[in-house]
C-alpha positions as CSV (number, residue, x, y, z in Angstrom):
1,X,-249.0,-8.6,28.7
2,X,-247.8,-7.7,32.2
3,X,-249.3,-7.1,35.6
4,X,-248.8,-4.0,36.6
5,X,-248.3,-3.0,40.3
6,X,-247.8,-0.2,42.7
7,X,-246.6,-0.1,46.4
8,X,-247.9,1.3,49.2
9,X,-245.2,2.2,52.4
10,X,-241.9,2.7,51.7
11,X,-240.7,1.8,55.3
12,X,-238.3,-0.9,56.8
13,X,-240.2,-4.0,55.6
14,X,-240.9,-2.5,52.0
15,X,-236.8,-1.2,52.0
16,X,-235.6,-4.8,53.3
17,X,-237.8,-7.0,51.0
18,X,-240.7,-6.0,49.2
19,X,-239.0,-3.1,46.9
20,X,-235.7,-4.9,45.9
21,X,-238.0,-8.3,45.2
22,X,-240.6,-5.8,42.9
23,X,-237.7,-4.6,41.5
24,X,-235.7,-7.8,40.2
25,X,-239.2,-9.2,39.4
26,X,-239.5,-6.4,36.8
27,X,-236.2,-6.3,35.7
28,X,-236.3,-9.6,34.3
29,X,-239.9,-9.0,32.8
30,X,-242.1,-11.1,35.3
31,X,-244.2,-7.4,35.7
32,X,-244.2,-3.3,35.4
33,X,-243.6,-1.9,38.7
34,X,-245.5,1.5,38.0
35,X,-245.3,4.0,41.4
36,X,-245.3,4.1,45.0
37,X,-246.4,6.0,48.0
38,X,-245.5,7.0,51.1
39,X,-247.2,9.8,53.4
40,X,-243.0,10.8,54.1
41,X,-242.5,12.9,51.3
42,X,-238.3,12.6,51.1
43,X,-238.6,8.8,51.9
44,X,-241.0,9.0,48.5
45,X,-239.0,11.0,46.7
46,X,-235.7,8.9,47.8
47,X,-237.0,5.4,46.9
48,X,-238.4,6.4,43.5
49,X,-235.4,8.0,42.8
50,X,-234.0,5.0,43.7
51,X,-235.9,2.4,41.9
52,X,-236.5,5.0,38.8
53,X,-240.5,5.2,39.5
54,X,-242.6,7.9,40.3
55,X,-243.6,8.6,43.5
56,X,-246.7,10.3,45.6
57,X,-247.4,11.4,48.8
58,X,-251.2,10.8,48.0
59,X,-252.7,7.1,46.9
60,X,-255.7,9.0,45.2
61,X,-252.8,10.9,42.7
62,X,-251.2,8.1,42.2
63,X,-254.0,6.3,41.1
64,X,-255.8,8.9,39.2
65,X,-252.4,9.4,37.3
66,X,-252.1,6.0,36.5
67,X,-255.2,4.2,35.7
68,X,-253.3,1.6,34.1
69,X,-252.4,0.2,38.1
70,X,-253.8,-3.1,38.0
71,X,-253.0,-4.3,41.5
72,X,-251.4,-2.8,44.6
73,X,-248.7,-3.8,47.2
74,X,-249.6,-2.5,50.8
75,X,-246.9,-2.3,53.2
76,X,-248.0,-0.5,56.2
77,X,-248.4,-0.7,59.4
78,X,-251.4,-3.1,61.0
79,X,-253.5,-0.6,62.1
80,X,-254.3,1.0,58.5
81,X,-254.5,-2.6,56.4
82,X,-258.0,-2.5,56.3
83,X,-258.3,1.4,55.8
84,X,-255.9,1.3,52.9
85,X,-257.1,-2.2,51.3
86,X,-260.7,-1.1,51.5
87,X,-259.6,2.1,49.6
88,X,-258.0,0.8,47.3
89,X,-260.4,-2.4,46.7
90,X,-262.9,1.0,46.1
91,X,-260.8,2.1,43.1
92,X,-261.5,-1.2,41.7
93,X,-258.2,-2.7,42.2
94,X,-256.5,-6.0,43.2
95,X,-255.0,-5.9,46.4
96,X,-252.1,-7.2,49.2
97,X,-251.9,-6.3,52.0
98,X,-249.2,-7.3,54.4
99,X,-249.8,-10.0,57.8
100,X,-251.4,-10.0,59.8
101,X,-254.0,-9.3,57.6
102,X,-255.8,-6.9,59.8
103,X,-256.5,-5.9,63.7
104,X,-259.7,-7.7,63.8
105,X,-261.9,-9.6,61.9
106,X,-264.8,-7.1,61.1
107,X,-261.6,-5.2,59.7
108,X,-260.9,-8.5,57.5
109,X,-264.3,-8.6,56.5
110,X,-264.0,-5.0,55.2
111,X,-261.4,-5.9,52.9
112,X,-263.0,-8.7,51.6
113,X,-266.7,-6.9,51.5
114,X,-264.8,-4.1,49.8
115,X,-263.0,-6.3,47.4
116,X,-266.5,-8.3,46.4
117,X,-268.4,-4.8,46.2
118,X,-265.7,-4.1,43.4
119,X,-265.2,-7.5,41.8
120,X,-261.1,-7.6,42.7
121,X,-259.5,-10.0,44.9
122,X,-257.4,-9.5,47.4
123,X,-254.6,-11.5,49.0
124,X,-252.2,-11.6,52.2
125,X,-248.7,-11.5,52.3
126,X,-247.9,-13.9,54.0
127,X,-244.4,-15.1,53.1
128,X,-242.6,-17.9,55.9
129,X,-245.0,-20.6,53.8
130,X,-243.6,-19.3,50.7
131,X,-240.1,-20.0,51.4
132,X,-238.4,-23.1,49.9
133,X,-237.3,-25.3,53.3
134,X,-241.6,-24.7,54.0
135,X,-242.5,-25.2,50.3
136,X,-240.8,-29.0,50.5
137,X,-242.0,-29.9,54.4
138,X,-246.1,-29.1,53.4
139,X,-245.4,-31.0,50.2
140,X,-243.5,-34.1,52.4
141,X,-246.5,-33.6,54.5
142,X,-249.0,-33.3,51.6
143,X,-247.3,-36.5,49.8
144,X,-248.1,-38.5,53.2
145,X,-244.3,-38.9,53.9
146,X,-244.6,-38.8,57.4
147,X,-248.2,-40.5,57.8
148,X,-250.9,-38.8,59.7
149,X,-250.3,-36.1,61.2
150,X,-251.0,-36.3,64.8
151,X,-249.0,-33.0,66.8
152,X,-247.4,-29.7,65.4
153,X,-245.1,-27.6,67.5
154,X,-244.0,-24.0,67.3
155,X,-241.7,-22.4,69.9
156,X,-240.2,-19.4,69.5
157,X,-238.1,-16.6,71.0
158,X,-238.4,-12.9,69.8
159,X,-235.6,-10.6,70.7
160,X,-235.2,-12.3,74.0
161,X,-234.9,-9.6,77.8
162,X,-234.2,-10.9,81.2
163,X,-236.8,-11.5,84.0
164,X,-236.8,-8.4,86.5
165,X,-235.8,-9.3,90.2
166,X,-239.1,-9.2,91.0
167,X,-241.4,-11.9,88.8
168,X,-245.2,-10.8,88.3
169,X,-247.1,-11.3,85.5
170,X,-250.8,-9.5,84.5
171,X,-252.9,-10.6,81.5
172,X,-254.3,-7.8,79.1
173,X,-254.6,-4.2,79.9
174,X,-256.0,-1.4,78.3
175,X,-255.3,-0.1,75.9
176,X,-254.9,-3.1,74.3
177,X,-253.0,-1.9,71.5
178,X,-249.9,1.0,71.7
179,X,-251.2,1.2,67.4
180,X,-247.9,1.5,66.4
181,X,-246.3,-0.3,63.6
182,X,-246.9,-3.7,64.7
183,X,-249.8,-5.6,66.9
184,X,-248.8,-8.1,69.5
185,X,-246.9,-11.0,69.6
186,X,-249.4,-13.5,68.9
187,X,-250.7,-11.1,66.2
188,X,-246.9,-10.3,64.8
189,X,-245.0,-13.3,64.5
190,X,-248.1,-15.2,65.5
191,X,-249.6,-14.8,61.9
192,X,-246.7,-16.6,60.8
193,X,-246.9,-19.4,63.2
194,X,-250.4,-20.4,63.4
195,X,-250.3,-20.0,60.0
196,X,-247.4,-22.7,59.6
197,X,-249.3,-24.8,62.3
198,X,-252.5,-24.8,60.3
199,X,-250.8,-26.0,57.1
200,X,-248.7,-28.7,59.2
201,X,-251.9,-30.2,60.7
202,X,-253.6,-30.1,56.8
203,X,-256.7,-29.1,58.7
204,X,-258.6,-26.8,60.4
205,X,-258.8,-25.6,63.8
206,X,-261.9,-26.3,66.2
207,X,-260.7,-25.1,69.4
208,X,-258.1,-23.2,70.9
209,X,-257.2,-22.2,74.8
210,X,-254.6,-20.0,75.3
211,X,-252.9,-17.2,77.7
212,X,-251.4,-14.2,77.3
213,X,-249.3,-12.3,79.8
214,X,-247.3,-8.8,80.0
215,X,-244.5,-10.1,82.6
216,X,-242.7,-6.0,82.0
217,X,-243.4,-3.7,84.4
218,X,-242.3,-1.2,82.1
219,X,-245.5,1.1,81.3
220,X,-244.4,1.9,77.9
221,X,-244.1,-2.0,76.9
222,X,-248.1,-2.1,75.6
223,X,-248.2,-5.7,74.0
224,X,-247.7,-9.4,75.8
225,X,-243.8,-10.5,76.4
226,X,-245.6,-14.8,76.5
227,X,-248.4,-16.3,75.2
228,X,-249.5,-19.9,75.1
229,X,-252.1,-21.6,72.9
230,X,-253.3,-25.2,72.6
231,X,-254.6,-26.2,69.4
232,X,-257.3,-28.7,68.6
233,X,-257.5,-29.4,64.8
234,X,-260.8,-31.0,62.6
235,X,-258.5,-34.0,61.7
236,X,-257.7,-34.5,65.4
237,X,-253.8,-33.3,65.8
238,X,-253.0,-31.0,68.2
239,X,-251.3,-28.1,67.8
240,X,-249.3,-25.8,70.3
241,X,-248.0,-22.8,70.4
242,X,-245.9,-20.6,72.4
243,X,-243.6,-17.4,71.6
244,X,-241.9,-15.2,74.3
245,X,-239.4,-12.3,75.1
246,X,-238.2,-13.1,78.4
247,X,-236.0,-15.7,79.8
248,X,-234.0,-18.3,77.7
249,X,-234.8,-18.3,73.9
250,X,-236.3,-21.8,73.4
251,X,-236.1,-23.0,69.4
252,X,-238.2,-25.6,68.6
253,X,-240.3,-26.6,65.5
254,X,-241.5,-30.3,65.5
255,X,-244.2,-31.8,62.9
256,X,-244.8,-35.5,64.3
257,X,-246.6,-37.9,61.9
258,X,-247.9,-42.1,62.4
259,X,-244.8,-42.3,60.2
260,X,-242.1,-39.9,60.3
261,X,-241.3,-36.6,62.1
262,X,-239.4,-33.2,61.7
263,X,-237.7,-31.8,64.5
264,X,-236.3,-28.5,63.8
265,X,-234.4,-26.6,66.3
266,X,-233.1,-24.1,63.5
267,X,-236.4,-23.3,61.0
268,X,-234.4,-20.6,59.5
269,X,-232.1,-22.9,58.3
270,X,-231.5,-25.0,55.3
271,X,-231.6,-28.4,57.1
272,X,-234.7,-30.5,57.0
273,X,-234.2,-32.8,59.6
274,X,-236.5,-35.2,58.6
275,X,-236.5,-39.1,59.9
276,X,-239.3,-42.0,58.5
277,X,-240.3,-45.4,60.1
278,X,-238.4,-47.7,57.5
279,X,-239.4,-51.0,58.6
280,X,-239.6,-51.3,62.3
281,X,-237.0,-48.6,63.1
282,X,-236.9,-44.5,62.9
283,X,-234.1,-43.1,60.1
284,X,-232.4,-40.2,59.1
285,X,-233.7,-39.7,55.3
286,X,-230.9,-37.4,53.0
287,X,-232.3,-34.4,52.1
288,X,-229.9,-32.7,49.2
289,X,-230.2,-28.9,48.3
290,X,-228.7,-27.7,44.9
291,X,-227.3,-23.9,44.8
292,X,-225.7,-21.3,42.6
293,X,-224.5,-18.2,42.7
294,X,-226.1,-15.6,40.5
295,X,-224.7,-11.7,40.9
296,X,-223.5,-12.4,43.9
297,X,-226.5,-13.8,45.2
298,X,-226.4,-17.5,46.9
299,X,-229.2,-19.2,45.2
300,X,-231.3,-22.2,45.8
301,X,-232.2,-24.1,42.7
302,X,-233.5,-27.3,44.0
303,X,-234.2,-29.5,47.3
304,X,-233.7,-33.2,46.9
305,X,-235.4,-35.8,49.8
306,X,-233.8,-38.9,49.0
307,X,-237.1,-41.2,49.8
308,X,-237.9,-43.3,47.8
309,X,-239.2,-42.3,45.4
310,X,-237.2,-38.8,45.2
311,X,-239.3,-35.5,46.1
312,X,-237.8,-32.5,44.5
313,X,-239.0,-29.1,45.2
314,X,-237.7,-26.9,42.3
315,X,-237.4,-22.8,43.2
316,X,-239.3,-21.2,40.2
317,X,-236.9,-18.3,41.0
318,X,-234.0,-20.0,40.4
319,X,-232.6,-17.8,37.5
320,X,-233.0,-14.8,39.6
321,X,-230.7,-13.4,42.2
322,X,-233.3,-13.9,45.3
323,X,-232.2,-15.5,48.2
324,X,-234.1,-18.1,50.4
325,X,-235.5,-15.6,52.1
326,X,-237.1,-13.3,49.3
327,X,-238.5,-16.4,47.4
328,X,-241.6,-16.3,49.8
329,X,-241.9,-12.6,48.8
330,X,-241.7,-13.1,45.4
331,X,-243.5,-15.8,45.7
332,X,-246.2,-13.1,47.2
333,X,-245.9,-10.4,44.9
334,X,-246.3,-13.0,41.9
335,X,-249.4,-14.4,43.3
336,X,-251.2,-10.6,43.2
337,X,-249.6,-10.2,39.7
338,X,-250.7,-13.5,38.3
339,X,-254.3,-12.4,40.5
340,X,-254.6,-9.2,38.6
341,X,-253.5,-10.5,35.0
342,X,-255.6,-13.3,35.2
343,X,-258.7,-12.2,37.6
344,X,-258.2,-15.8,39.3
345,X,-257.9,-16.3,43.5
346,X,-254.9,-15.4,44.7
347,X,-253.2,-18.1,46.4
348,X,-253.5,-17.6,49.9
349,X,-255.8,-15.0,50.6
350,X,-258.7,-16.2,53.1
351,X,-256.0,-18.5,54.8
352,X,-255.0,-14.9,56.0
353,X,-258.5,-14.0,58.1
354,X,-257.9,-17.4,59.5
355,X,-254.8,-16.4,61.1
356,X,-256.1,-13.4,62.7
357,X,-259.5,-15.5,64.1
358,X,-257.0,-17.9,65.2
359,X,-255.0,-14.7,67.0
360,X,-258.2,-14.0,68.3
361,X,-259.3,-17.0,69.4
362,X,-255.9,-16.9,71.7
363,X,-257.0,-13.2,73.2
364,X,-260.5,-13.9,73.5
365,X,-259.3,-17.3,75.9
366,X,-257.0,-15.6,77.5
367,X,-259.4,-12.9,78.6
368,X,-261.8,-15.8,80.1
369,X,-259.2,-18.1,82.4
370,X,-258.6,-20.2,79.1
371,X,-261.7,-21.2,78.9
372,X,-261.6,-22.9,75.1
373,X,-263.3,-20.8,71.6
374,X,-264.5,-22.7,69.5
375,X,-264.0,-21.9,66.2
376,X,-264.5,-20.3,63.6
377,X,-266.0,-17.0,65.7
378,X,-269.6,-16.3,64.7
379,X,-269.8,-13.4,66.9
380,X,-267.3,-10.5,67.7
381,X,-265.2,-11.5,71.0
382,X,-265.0,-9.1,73.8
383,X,-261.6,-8.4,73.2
384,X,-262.2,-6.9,69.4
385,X,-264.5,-5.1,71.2
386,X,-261.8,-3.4,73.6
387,X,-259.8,-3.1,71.0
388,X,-262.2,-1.4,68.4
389,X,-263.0,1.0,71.3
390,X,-259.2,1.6,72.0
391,X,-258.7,2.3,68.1
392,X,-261.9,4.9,68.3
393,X,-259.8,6.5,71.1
394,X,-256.6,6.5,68.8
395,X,-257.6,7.8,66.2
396,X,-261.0,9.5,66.8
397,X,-262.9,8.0,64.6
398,X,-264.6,4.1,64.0
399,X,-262.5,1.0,63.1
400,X,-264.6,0.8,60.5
401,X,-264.4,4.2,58.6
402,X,-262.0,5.2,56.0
């Protein structure tokens, strides 16, 4: 028996990854990729044709038309993940819905609430943990290679604009979201990041100060161009945090342990440049990677970290033709099939609301002079609060109804 799935938004990020990975997934048997929807009737229409499903404008006639949908793939923008994965918790199946997980965490909750209420689960995709370079560091990390860990790192450029003449800066402004396809930075490739961070440190996060600032004068550019978040962690490692779009792009990942360290200045990249304490001095220690080409497709089979002895992380895609890349979404989409086939947790699931409270966390310290959150959040913070009133604005109706 196979899972079978259905996907929800046939935009860029379901076109670029999520369809072709559902796609060679079912090809070779791993599941039965049943429908998909899209509100844009020809982009509907033009992707089933495409992938030889049928397709709906409407989730309800999908599902009523095929009640033998076990789980479904959600690939929307973030202001409708917690409409849509509430919905379709409420027809009684498994869900994913794509990062962050939602805009807030009362619209977490109503995932999960929803999810309980109908005994499915639900899970996050989440994908840069997923892929094979992150796959070996966790387990180096995991496998106490480099020791206690004691700091974690994550800078990072996105799509990088010059300063104008004039430098001024202002924090968050109303409305706090533009609730277009994506939230802001620390909410975009933030879920990634602090996601990554958490998993570094192997623990989880206490406290976190941060900023935010709009540096654009631009009245059009809604969301923050730099934000800035220190990160204090249960075990005791400190994590930071920065991302911007202005100035020079700085690179930098660095995982620093009593015993070793990583510094990456290309995390995209195959190289783990990993060095170990080996007797009194620091080394570079080998790491091998074993490829192949299948259909064209440059693929990893295995990574090889000469210690001693060997850790070897083996791609369990490795017969397919999905690159680096796509292994964290297969990686995804098999974790919701093996969810709905089995009615087990998914495997990363809640570790996607702690993103977002972590995203939060960053806003809510922001808004008060960087005065420190403790976490986790007990209460709503001010600034879901702005941007649950924003959202009623939006859309003329509650955060919370669907």
């Amino acid at each position: 028996m196979k899972a079978k799935l259905a996907i929800v938004g046939c935009g860029n990020p379901a076109q670029k990854w999520h369809l072709p990975t559902l796609h060679i997934l079912a090809k070779h048997g791993e599941l039965d990729f049943v429908a998909l929807c899209d509100l844009n009737e020809p982009l509907a229409k033009q992707t089933g044709e495409t992938y030889g499903v049928p397709w709906y404008t409407s989730i309800e006639e999908m599902l009523d038309k095929h009640p033998d949908i076990m789980a479904v793939d959600v690939v929307v923008g973030d202001p409708y993940h917690h409409v849509l994965g509430s919905a379709i918790a409420e027809h009684g199946k498994h869900v994913m819905v794509e990062k962050p997980m939602a805009l807030t965490l009362p619209c977490c909750d109503m995932i999960i609430d929803a999810c309980r209420r109908n005994n499915v689960h639900f899970e996050v995709a989440e994908n840069y943990f997923r892929m094979p370079k992150q796959r070996m560091i966790i387990k180096l990390i995991k496998e106490g290679i480099l020791g206690d860990i004691v700091r974690v790192y994550f800078m990072e450029p996105k799509r990088q604009d010059p300063f104008e003449p004039t430098v001024t800066h202002k924090g968050l402004g109303r409305p706090i979201s533009g609730f277009g396809r994506t939230s802001g930075m620390c909410m975009d490739m933030g879920a990634h990041r602090l996601s990554q961070l958490r998993l570094y440190a192997q623990s989880e996060p206490v406290q976190i100060a941060g900023t935010v600032r709009k540096y654009r004068s631009d009245p059009k550019s809604i969301h923050e161009d730099w934000a800035h978040a220190l990160i204090d962690f249960e075990s005791g490692a400190v994590g930071i945090y920065e991302t911007s779009r202005l100035g020079e792009a700085q690179k930098y990942c660095q995982i620093t342990g009593t015993r070793g360290n990583i510094l990456d200045n290309d995390y995209f990249g195959p190289e783990i440049p990993l060095r170990m304490l080996i007797g009194e001095e620091m080394q570079d220690i080998p790491v091998e990677t074993v490829r192949r080409n299948i259909d064209g497709v440059d693929v990893l089979q295995r990574i090889i970290v000469h210690t001693d002895p060997k850790i070897v992380y083996e791609n369990p895609f490795r017969d397919y033709p999905i690159d680096d890349w796509c292994v964290g979404h297969a990686s995804e989409i098999m974790s919701l099939a093996n969810t709905a086939l089995n009615d087990e947790p998914p495997e990363y699931g809640l570790g996607g609301r702690k993103d977002v409270e972590m995203a939060m966390a960053i806003y809510e310290s922001s808004l008060n002079n960087m005065t420190p959150i403790k976490l986790p959040i007990k209460d709503m913070t001010s600034y879901e609060q702005m941007l649950h009133e924003d959202y009623r604005k939006k859309f003329s109706r509650p955060i919370d109804q669907f």
